[in-house]
TIMI-197254 format. One line per 3 residues: their letters; for each residue x, y, z of C-alpha. Coordinates in nm, 2 decimals, decimal comma. Example, Ala and Ser with C-alpha at 12.3 -4.5 7.8 and 13.67 -1.06 7.14 Angstrom:
! residues 2
AS) 1,23 -0,45 0,78 | 1,37 -0,11 0,71
***
This chain:
! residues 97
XXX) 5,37 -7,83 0,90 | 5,22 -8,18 0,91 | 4,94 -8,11 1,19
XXX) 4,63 -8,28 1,30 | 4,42 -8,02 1,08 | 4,61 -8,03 0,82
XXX) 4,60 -8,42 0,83 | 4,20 -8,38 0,87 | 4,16 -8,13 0,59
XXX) 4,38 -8,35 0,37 | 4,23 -8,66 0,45 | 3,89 -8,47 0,34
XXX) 3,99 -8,37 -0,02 | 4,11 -8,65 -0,09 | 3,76 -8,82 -0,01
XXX) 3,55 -8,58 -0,12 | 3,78 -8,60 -0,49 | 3,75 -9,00 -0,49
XXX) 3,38 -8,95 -0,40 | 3,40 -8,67 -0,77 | 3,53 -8,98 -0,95
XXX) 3,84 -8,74 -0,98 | 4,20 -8,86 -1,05 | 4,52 -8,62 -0,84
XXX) 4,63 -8,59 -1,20 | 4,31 -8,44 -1,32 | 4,32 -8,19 -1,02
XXX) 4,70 -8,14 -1,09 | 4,62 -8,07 -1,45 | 4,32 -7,82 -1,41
XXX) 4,50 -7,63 -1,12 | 4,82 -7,62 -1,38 | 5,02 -7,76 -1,07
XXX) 5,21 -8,13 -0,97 | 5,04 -8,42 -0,94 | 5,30 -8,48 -0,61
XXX) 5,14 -8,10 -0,50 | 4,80 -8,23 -0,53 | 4,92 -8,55 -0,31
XXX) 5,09 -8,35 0,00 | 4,77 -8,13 -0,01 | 4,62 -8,48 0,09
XXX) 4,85 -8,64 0,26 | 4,89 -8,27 0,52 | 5,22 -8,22 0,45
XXX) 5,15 -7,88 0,24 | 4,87 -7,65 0,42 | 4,58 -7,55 0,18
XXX) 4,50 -7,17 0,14 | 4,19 -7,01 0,07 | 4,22 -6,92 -0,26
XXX) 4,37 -7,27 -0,33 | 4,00 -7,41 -0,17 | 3,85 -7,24 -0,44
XXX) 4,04 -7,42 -0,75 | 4,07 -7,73 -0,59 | 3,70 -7,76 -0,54
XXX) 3,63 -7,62 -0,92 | 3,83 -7,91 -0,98 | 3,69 -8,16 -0,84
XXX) 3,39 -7,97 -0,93 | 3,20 -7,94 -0,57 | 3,11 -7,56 -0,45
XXX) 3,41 -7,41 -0,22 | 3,09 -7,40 0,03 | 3,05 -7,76 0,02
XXX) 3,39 -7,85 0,05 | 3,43 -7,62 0,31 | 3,12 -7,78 0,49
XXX) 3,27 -8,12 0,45 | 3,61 -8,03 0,58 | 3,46 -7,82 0,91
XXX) 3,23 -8,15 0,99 | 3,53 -8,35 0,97 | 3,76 -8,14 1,21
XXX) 3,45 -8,09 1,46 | 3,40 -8,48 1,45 | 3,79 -8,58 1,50
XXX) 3,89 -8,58 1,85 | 4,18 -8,41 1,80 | 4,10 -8,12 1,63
XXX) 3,70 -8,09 1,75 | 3,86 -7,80 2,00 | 3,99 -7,58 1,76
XXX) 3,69 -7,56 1,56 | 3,46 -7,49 1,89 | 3,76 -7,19 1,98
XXX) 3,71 -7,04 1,67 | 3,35 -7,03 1,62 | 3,31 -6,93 2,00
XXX) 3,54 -6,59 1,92 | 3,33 -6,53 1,61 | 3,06 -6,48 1,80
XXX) 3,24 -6,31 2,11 | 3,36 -6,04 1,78 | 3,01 -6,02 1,63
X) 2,88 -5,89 2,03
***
């Protein structure tokens, strides 16, 4: 399961937690899970659902809109996963037509 997106997205909470001044305890402990959870979230190894954005960024207390931002940006900016995000958003709009 330890993919380039998942890597990206991982690499993202983790930054946009340090940038909260958060500890992966204090996310462990107000998501009631493992502090070693919280660290494979970030580290890639263990893929983040949706509603799992939602508590993670009430943790680290962002919007799930602005963490959801910050992750997109940093897939369309890594070279490796840039495509994926242009795919998707190109068969949005072929689905909205």
């Amino acid at each position: 399961m330890d993919s380039a997106v998942d890597r990206v997205i991982g690499a993202q909470l983790k930054h946009l937690r340090k940038s909260q001044s958060v500890t992966q305890r204090e996310v462990a402990c107000r998501l009631q899970v493992t502090q070693s959870y919280v660290s494979l979230l970030e580290a890639g190894k263990r893929r983040l659902h949706l509603a799992e954005l939602f508590g993670y960024s009430s943790a680290i207390q962002l919007s799930p809109e602005c963490v959801y931002l910050n992750v997109r940006e940093a897939l369309e900016s890594n070279r490796d996963t840039k495509h994926l995000v242009h795919h998707a958003h190109t068969a949005r709009r072929k689905d909205a037509t």
